[in-house]
C-alpha positions in Angstrom: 35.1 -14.0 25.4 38.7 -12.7 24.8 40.1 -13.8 28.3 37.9 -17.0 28.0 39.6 -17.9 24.3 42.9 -17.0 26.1 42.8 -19.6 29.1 41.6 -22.2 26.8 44.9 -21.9 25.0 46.8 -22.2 28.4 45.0 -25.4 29.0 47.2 -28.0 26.8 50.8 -26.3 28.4 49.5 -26.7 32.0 49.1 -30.6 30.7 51.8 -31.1 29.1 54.1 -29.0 31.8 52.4 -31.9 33.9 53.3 -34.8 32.4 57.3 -33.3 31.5 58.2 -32.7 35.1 55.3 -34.8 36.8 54.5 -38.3 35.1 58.2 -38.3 33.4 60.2 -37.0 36.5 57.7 -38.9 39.2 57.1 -35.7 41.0 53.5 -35.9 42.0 53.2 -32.3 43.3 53.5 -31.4 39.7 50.4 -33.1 38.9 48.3 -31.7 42.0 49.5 -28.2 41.3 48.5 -28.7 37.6 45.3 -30.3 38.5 44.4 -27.2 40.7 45.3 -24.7 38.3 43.2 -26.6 35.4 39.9 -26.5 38.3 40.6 -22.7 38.6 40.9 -22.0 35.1 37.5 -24.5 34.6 35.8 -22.0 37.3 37.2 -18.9 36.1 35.5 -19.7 31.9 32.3 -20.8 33.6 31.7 -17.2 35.0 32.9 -16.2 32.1 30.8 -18.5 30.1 27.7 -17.2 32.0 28.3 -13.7 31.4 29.4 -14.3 27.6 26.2 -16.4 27.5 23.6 -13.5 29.5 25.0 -10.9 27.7 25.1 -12.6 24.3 21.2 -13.6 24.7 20.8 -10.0 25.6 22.4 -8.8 22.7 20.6 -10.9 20.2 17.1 -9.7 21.8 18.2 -6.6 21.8 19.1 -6.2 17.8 16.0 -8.0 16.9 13.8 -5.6 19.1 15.7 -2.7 17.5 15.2 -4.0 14.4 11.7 -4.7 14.4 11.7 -1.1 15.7 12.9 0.5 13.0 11.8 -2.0 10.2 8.3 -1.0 11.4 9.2 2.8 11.2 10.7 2.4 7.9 7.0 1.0 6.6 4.8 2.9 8.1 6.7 6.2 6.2 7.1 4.5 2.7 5.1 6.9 0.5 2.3 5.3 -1.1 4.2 4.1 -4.4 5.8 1.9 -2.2 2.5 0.5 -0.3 1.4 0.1 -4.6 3.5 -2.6 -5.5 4.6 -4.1 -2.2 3.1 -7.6 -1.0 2.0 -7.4 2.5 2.8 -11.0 3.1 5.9 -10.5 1.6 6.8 -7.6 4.1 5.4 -9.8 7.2 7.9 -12.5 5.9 10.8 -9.8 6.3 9.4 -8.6 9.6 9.2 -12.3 10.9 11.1 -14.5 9.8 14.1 -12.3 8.5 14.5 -10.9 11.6 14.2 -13.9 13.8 17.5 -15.6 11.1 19.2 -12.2 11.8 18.6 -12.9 15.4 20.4 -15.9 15.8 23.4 -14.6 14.2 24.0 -11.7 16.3 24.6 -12.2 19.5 25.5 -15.3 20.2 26.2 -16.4 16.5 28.7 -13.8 16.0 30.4 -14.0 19.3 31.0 -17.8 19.0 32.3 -17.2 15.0 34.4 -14.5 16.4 35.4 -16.6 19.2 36.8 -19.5 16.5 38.5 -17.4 14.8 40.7 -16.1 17.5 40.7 -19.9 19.2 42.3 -21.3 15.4 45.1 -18.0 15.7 45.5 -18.4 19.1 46.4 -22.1 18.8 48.0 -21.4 15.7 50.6 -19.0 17.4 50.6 -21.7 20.5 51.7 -24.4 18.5 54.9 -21.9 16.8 56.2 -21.4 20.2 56.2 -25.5 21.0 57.7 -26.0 17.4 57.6 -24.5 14.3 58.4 -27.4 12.2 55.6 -29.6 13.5 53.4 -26.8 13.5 54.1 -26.0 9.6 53.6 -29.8 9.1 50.2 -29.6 10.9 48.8 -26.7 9.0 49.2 -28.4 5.7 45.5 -29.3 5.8 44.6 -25.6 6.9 45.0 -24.0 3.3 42.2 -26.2 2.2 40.0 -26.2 5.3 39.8 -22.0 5.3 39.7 -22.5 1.2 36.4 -24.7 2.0 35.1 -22.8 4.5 35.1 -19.7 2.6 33.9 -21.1 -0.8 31.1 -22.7 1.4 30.2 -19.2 2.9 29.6 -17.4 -0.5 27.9 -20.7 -2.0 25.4 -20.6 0.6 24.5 -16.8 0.9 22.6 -16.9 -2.5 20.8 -19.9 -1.5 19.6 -19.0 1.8 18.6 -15.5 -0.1 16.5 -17.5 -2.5 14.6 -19.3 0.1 14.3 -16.6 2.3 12.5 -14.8 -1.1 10.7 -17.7 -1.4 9.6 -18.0 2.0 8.4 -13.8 1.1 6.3 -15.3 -1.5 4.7 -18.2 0.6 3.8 -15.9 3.3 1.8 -13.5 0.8 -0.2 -16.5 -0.5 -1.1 -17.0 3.0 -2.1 -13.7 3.7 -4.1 -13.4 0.2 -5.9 -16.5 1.2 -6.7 -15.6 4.8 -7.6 -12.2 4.1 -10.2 -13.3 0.8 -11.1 -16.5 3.0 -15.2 -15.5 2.0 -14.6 -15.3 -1.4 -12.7 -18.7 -1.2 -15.4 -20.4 0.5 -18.2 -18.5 -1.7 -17.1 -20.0 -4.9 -15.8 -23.9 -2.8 -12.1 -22.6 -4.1 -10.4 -24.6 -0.9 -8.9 -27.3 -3.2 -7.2 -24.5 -5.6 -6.0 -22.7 -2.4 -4.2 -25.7 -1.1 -2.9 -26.4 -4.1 -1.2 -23.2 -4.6 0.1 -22.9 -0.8 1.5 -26.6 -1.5 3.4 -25.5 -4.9 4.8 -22.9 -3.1 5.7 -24.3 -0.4 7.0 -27.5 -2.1 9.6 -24.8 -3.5 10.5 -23.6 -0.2 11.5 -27.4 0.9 13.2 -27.8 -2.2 15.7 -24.7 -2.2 15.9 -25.4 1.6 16.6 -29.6 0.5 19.6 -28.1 -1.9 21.3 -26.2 1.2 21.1 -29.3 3.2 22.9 -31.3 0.6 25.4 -28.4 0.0 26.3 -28.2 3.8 26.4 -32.3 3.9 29.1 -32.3 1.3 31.4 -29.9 3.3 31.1 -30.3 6.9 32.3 -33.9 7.4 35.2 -33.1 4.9 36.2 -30.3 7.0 36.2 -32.7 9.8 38.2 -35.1 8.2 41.2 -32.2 7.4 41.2 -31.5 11.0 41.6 -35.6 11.6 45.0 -35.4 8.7 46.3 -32.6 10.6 46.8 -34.9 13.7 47.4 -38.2 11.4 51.1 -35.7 10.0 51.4 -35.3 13.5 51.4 -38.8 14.9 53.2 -40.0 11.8 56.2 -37.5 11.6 56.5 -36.6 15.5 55.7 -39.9 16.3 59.7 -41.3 16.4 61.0 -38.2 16.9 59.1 -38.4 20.7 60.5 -41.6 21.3 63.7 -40.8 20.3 63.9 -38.1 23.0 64.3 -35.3 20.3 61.1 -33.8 21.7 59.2 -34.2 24.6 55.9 -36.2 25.1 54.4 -33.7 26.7 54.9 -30.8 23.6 53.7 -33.5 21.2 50.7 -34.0 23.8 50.2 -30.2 23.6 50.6 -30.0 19.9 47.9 -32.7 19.4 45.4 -31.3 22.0 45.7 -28.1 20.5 44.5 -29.5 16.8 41.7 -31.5 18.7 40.9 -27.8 20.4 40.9 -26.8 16.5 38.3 -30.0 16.0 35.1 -28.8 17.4 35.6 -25.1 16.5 36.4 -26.4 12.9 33.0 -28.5 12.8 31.3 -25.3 14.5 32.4 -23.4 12.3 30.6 -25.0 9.3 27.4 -23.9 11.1 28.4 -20.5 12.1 29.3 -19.4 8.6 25.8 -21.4 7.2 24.7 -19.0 10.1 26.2 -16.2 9.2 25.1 -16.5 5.4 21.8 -17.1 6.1 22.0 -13.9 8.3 23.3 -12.1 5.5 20.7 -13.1 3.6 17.8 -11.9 5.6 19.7 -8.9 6.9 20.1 -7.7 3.2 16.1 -8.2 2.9 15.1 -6.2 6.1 18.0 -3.4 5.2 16.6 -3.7 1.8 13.4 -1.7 3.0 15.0 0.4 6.0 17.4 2.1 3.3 15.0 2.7 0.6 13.9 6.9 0.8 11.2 7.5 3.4 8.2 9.5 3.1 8.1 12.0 0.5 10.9 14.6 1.6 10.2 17.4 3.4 12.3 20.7 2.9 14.3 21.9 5.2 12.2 25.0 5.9 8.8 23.0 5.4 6.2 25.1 7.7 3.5 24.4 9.5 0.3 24.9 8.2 -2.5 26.7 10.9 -5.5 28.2 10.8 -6.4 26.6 7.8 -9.9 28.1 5.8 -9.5 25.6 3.0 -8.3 27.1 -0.2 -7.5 24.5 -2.3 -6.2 25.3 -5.9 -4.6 23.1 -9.1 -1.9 25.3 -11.3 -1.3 22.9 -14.2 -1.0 20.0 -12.4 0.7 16.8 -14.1 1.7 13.6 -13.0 3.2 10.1 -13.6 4.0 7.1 -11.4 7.3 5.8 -11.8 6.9 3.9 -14.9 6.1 7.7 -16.3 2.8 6.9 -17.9 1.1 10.4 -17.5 -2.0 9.7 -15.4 -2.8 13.5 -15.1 -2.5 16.3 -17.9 -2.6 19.9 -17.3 -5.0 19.6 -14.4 -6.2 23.3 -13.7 -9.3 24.6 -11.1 -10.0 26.6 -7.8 -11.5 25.2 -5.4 -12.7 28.7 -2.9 -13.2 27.9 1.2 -16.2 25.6 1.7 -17.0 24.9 -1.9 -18.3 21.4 -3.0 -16.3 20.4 -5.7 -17.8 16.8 -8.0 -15.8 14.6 -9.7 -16.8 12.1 -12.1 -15.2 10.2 -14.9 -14.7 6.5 -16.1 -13.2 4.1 -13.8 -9.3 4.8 -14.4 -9.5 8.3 -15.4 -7.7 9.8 -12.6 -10.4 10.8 -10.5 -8.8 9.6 -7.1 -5.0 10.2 -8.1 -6.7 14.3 -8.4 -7.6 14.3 -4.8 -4.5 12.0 -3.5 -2.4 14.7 -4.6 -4.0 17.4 -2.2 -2.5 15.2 1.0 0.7 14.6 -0.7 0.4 11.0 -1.2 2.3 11.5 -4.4 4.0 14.5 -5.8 3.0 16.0 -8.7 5.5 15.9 -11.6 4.8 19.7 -12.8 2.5 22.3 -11.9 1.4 23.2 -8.4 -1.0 22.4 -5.7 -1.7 24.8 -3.4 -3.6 24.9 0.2 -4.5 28.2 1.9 -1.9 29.8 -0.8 1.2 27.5 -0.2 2.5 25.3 -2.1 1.7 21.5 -0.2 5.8 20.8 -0.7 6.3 23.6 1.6 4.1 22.6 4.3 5.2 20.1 7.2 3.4 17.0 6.0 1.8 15.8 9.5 0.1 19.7 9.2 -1.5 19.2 6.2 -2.5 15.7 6.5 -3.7 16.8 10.4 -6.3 19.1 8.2 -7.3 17.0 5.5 -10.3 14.0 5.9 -10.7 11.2 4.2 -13.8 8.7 3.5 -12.7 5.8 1.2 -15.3 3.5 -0.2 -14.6 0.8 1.8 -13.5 2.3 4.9 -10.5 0.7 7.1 -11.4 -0.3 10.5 -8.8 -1.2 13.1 -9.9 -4.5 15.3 -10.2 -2.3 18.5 -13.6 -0.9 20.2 -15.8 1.5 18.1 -14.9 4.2 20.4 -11.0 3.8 19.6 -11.9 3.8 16.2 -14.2 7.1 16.2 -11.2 8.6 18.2 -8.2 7.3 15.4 -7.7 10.9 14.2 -8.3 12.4 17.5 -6.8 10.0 20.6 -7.4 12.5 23.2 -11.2 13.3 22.6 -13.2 12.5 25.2 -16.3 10.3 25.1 -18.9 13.0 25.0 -17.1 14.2 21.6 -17.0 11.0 20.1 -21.4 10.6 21.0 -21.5 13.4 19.3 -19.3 12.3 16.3 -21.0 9.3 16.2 -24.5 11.0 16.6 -24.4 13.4 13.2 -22.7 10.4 11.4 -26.0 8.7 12.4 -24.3 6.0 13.9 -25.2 6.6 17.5 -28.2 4.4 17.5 -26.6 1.2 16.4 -24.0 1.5 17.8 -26.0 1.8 21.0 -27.6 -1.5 20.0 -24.0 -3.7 20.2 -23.1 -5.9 23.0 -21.1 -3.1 24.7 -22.0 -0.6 22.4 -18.9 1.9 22.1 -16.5 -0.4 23.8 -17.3 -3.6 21.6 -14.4 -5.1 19.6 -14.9 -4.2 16.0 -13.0 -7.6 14.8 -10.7 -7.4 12.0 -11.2 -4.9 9.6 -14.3 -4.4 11.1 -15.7 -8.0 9.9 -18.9 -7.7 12.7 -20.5 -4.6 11.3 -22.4 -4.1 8.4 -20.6 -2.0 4.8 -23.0 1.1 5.9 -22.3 0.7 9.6 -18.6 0.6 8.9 -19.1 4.0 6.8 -20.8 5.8 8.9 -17.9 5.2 12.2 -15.8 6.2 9.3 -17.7 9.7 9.2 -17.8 10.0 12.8 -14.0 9.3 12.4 -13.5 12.1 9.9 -16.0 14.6 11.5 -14.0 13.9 15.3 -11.0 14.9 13.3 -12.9 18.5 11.9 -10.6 18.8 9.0 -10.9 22.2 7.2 -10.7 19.8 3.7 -12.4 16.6 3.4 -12.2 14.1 0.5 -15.0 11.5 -0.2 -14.5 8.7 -2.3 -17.3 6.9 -3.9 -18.3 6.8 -0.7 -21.9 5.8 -0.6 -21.3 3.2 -3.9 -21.8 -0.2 -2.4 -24.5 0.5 -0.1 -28.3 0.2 -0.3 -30.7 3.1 -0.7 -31.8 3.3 2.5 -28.3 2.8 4.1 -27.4 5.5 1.3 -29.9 8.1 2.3 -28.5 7.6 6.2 -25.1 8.4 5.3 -25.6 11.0 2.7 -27.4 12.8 6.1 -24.4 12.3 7.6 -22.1 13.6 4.7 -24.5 16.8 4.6 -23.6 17.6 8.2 -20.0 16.8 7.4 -19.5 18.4 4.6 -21.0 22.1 6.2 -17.8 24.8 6.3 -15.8 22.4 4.8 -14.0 22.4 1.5 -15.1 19.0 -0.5 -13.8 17.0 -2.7 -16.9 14.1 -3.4 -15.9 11.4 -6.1 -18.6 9.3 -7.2 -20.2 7.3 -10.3 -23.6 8.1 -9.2 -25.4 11.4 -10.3 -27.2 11.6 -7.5 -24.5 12.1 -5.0 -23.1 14.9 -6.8 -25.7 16.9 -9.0 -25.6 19.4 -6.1 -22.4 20.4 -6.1 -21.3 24.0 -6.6 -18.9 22.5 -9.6 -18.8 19.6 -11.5 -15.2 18.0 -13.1 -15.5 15.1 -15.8 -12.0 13.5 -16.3 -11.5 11.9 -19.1 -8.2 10.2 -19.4 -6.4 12.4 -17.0 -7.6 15.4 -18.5 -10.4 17.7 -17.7 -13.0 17.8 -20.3 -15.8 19.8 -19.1 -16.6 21.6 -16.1 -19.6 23.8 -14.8 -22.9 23.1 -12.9 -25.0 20.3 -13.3 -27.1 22.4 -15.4 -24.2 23.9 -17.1 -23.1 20.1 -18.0 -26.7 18.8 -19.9 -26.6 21.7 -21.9 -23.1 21.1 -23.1 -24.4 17.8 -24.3 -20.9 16.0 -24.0 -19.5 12.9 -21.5 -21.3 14.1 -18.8 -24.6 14.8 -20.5 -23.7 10.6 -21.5 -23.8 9.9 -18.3 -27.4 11.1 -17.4 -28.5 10.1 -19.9 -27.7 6.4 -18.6 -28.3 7.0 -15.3 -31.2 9.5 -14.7 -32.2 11.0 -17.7 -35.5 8.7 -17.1 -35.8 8.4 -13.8 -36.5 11.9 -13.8 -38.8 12.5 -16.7 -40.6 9.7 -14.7 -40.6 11.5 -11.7 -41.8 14.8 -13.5 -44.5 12.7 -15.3 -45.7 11.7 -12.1 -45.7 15.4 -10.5 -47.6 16.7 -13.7 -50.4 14.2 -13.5 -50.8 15.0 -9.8 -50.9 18.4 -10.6 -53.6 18.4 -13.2 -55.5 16.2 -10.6 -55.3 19.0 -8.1 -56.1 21.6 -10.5 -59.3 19.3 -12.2 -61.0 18.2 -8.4 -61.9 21.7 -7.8 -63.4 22.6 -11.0 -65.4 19.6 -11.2 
């Protein structure tokens, strides 16, 4: 690019050398020779050209694959506070479309803004050597035109942030709608969806309309500066040609050069509108890359191994950034392969308990310990390696069943994941798909049925065989029959294992060897199931609403058969 700019500037002096000693003298050679040099200098920029243009194309791709490399990293290892309050259209929108405007700047972009810049001080310094008068009188415009140029950058920078934001926000109405496309249809919401894509995206146009106008009032006046530069020019070294007081081939030069400065000047409009919308959307993507990662790690984190599942709360509190407690004084011991129950109201804290034992969050004072240690001591990859986790409503990636089984585990082998799959008492269905453990699940796992999805989700957590496992109100939206297949399969699961089962249902958790009601972040009783009714507080409450007479039926039921079998004999 540099020896490019430099024999462009040589360009006008070969000319005007030309016409001095060739046109003026009637020396033809002179005009041959310059001819010849001006076809080696034209071959000479366009291998330059091509290399400038290769390696400038190469560039750009480069940066943007980088960047979507590390963009992507930066995500994936935002702790889950983040993942709480971020839009996942809005972070597709800085993935996508941020990138690809920071893209277009970089390579090629920046070379060719670069390239100006040294083209207007190279012809600049050009023009001094032919004459500094003229040269002073042809820059009189050039004040303004860099004044312009510059106000124009930092006008525009704002804007294009605004509608890059904007175009954040209209990508994340997308991606609602798409993603809760059966709940629009289920309730005929189309109309209301368009609508609001439309507002949105009305708002887009407009903020992009205002730039438009803003760049339309600048670049044909900075056109028009350039075009005064030459008017001085002709006006003032006009007579002074004639005269014989200079040349006609300097004041050739001296006018080439500001038409060299014409197209550079006009380009440059675009480049910095370019560059500021670059800005713009590079400040968005380095927005998220610089924000913390993960939850730290110390510097002599260690790994934990041979894990027997000790899990235990010291005083545990916490509070999300808006430092609302959500937890007080949590306090219990949970011993190797105990089943630990916990039930409360819907915003109690029940989940945030067990979120701390995989150090999704940290706890704000108090300690939680695994196997002894402290979980900020530990390397977090080692704990989360021997923690499982069945959510509700299970994740499943749009792969094959068997990919999913294997998530936790990619180098099982197939005869592991049967087996997986076979005490999660999925085996059979999945048996029963078009290519059973290589069929395409779909997107989140759309194809299969809420039970089906659980139970791959077992088999996912049992391949795994974490010494800790977490279950989540796990069998809550499910029928009873699906219910009864995959509490089977959270019986074999939860065997040697330390458990953590959250649920709203009784039923799921009566047998546990201890019981926690949360109430408000706190723990308000704890015990047996037994231990609990005769306390006769929330949880007592609770069965009472849920089982209290289901089960007198139940016993009503076995007493009558029982005085039936004792009666027939007597009889």
């Amino acid at each position: 690019m540099l020896i490019s700019t430099l024999l462009n500037l040589f360009v006008p002096q070969i000319i005007a050398w030309a016409i001095d000693y060739g046109l003026s003298q009637g020396q033809g050679s002179y005009l041959v020779y310059a001819g010849f040099i001006i076809i080696g200098i034209a071959i000479v920029r366009g291998i330059l050209g091509f290399l400038q243009r290769y390696y400038g194309e190469w560039l750009t791709h480069r940066v943007a694959y980088d960047l979507r490399n590390d963009f992507y990293n930066a995500v994936q290892y935002q702790p889950f506070a983040f993942h709480d309050q971020s839009h996942t259209g809005d972070l597709m929108s800085r993935a996508t479309s941020d990138i690809s405007e920071s893209e277009r700047f970089v390579g090629i972009g920046l070379m060719d803004l670069v390239a100006t810049i040294l083209l207007m001080v190279g012809v600049i310094i050009a023009m001094l050597i032919e004459s500094v008068p003229l040269t002073l009188l042809a820059l009189i415009p050039f004040p303004v035109l860099i004044f312009t140029t510059v106000r124009f950058g930092t006008t525009v920078e704002p804007m294009f942030k605004r509608i890059q934001e904007q175009m954040g926000i209209l990508s994340n109405v997308m991606q609602e709608s798409l993603t809760g496309i059966h709940v629009v249809k289920a309730f005929a919401r189309e109309p209301h969806e368009l609508d609001k894509f439309d507002r949105e995206n009305n708002e887009w146009f407009y903020r992009r309309e205002g730039l438009i106008k803003k760049w339309a009032n600048n670049w044909p006046f900075m056109t028009f500066l350039v075009m005064l530069s030459i008017f001085l020019l002709l006006w003032f070294a006009g007579p002074p040609a004639l005269e014989g007081s200079i040349t006609v081939g300097t004041l050739f030069a001296l006018i080439s050069y500001v038409l060299m400065l014409n197209a550079p000047v006009q380009r440059l409009g675009f480049l910095v509108n370019l560059a500021a919308t670059a800005g713009a959307s590079a400040s968005r993507v380095f927005e998220i890359m610089d924000l913390p990662r993960e939850l730290a790690e110390r510097p002599d984190a260690v790994e934990l191994t041979a894990v027997i599942g000790d899990v235990k709360f010291e005083h545990v509190s916490f509070a999300y950034r808006d430092k609302l407690p959500v937890l007080t004084d949590i306090d219990f011991h949970a011993p190797p392969g105990a089943r630990i129950a916990l039930i409360g109201p819907t915003g109690s804290g029940k989940s945030t308990v067990t979120n701390l034992i995989p150090r999704f969050y940290d706890c704000t004072s108090g300690r939680v310990l695994v196997d002894g240690r402290d979980v900020r001591d530990l390397k977090l990859k080692s704990l989360r390696s021997h923690i499982g986790i069945v959510l509700q409503e299970p994740f499943l990636f749009s792969q094959t069943v068997r990919e999913n089984i294997a998530y936790g585990r990619t180098e099982a082998d197939m005869d592991e994941i049967i087996a997986a799959a076979k005490v999660a008492r999925a085996h059979d269905f999945i048996l029963e798909l078009e290519k059973g453990y290589d069929t395409r699940v779909g997107e989140r796992g759309v194809t299969l049925s809420g039970g089906q999805k659980q139970r791959i989700a077992i088999a996912r957590a049992l391949l795994a065989d974490p010494r800790i496992l977490i279950l989540d109100d796990s069998t809550s939206s499910v029928d009873t029959e699906t219910e009864h297949l995959i509490q089977e399969a959270l019986a074999e699961l939860m065997v040697g294992r330390t458990t953590f089962i959250i649920a709203q249902r009784l039923l799921t958790l009566k047998h546990a060897d201890s019981i926690l009601v949360i109430n408000e972040g706190r723990v308000v009783e704890r015990g047996s199931h037994e231990e609990l009714l005769a306390n006769d507080g929330l949880y007592r409450q609770i069965y009472d609403l849920q089982l209290k007479d289901q089960e007198e039926f139940v016993n009503l039921q076995v007493g009558v058969a029982t005085d039936a079998a004792k009666g027939g004999p007597r009889s």
